[in-house]
C-alpha positions in Angstrom: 0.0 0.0 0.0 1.2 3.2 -1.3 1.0 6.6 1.3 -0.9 8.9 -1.0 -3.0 11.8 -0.4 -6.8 11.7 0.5 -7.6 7.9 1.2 -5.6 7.6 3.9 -3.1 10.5 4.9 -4.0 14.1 3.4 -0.7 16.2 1.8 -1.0 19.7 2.7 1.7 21.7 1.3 3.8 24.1 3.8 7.7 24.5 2.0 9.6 23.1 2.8 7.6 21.1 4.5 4.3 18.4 4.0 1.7 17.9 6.5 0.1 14.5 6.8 -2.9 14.1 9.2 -2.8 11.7 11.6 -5.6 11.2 14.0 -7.2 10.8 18.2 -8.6 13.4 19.8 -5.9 13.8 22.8 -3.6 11.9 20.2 -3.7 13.5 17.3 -0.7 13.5 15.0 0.4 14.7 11.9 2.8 13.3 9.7 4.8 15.7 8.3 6.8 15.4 5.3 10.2 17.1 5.4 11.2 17.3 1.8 9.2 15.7 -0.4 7.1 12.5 0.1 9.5 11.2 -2.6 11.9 10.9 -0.3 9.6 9.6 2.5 10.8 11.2 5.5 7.9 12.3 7.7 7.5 14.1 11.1 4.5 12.6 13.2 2.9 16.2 14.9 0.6 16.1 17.6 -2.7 17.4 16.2 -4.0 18.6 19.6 -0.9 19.7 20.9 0.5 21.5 17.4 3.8 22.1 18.9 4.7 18.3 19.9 6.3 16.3 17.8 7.1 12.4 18.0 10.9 12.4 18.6 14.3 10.3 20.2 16.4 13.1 21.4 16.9 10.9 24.3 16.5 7.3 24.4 12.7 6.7 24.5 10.5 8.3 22.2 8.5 10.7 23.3 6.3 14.2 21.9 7.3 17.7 22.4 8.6 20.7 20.8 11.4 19.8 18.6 14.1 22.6 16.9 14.4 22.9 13.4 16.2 20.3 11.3 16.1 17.6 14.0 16.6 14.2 12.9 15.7 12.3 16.1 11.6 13.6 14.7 12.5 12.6 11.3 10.5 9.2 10.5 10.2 6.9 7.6 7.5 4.9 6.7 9.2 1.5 5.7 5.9 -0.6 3.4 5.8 -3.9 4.9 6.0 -6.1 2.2 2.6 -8.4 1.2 0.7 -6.1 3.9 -0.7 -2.7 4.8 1.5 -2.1 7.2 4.4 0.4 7.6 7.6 0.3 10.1 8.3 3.7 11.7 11.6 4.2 11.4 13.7 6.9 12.9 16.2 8.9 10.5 18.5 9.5 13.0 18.9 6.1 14.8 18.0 4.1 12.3 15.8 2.0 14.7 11.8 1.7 14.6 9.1 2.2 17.0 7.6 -1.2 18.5 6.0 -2.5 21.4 8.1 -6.1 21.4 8.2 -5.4 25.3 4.5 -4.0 25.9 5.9 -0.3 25.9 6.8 2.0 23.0 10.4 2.3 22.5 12.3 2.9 19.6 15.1 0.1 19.2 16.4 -2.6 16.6 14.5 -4.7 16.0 13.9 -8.3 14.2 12.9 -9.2 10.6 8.9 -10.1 11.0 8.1 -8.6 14.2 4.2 -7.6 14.3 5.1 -5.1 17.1 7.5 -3.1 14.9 4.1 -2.6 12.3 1.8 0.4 12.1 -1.3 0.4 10.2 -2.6 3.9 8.9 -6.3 3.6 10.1 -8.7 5.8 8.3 -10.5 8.0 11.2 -14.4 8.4 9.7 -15.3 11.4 8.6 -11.8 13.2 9.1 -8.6 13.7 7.2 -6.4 12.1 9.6 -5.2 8.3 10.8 -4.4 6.6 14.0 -1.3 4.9 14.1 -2.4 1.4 14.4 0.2 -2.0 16.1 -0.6 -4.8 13.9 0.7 -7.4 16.7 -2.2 -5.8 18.9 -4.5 -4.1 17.1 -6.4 -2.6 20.3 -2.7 -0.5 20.2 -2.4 2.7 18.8 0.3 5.5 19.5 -1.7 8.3 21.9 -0.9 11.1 24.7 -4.2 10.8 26.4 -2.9 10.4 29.7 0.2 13.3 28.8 2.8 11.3 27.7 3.5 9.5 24.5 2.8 6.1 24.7 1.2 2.8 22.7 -1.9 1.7 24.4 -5.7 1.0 24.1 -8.0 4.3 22.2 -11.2 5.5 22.3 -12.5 5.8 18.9 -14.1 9.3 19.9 -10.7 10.9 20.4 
């Protein structure tokens, strides 16, 4: 599955930089595309929060302001071959978000690992998409409790 505007993620152009909805009401982030999509290099912005962006300055990944240029909140979206599902990897690390351990960290991780896949999920009636786990779907990536973190949603966020 190809990221393309509409469907799935809306493009917004802002040079130099793309914005990319991404959806929950408390966790609401946009993917933004620093570049060009060509390139696929995203930033994953906090919707609600619209100066919070998804980053690994230190260790852990976590969403807040972020200076220009950083490439600890520079993401690719890595297709999972035969699937609909992406691995979030960090530019700067080179290691992708999963929950192998039942928490979101950013790390290395291993060929075939559900934890380390992200499905775009449509949000109904919106332009944006919740960042799905495919290991457990009831999983998406959220700050409802005022932290980044992977756990259970309410659709209504």
């Amino acid at each position: 599955r190809e990221v393309k505007p509409g469907i799935v993620l809306t493009l917004r152009l802002n040079p130099p930089l793309m914005r990319l909805p991404v959806v929950g009401l408390l966790l609401i982030f946009i993917l933004t595309a620093a570049q060009t999509v060509a390139q696929g290099v995203y930033q994953i912005q906090n919707r609600w929060k619209t100066n919070e962006f998804v980053h690994v300055e230190q260790p852990q990944p976590v969403s807040g302001p972020i200076a220009p240029g950083w490439l600890s909140a520079q993401w690719k979206l890595v297709p999972v071959e035969g699937t609909g599902f992406y691995q979030i990897q960090n530019v700067w690390r080179g290691q992708s978000l999963h929950i192998e351990r039942g928490v979101l960290e950013c790390g290395p991780i291993e060929p075939g690992w559900w934890s380390a896949q992200w499905g775009l999920e449509t949000v109904e009636g919106t332009t944006f998409v919740r960042l799905r786990n495919r290991w457990k779907p009831d999983v998406a990536l959220h700050n409802q409790n005022g932290y980044l973190e992977a756990g259970p949603i309410d659709l209504g966020w």
